[in-house]
C-alpha positions in Angstrom: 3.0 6.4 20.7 -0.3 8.0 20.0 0.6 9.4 16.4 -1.9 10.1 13.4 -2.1 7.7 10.9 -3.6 7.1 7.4 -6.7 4.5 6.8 -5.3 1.9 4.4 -5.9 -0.6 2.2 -4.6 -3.6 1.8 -4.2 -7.1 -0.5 -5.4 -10.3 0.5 -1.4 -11.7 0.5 -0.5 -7.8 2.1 2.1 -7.4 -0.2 0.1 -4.4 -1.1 -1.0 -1.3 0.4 -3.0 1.6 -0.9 -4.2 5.1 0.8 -4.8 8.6 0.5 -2.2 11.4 1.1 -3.7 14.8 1.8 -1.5 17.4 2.5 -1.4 21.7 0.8 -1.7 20.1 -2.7 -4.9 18.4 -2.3 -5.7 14.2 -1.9 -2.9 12.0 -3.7 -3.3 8.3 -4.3 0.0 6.6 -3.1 0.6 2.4 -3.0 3.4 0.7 -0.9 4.3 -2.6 -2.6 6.8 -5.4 -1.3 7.8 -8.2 -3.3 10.7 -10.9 -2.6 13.1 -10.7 -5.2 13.5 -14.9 -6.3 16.6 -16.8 -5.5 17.7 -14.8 -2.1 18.8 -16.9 1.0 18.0 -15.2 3.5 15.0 -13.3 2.0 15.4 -10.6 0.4 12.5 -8.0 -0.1 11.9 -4.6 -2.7 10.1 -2.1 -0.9 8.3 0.5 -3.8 6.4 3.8 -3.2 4.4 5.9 -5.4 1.5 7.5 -6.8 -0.7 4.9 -8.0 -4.7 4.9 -8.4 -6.6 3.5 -6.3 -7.7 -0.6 -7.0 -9.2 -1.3 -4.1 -12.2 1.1 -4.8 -13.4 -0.8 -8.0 -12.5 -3.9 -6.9 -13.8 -4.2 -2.7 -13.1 -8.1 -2.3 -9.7 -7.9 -2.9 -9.1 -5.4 -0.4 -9.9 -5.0 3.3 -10.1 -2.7 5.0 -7.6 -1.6 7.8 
């Protein structure tokens, strides 16, 4: 597959991931988070989407780049 894809951002632990959407309605901040939710055997994980503003630009060393 040779699809378009956004640049993103991502935490150190990549439980985090930030980008930009840009689309008829201008650019739009969106993060992707995953976190386990405690106590689950096998693992269980929370996916969450949304709007968010951007960390990584004020705060680089948490971030790379991807």
């Amino acid at each position: 597959m040779n699809l378009e894809r956004y640049q993103y951002l991502n935490s150190n632990d990549y439980h985090d991931y930030e980008f930009w959407s840009e689309g008829p309605k201008g650019r739009i901040s969106k993060m992707v988070t995953f976190s386990r939710i405690p106590n689950t055997d096998p693992a269980i994980y929370n996916l969450a989407f949304g709007v968010h503003q951007m960390r990584g630009i004020n705060n680089p060393k948490q971030y790379a780049k991807s």
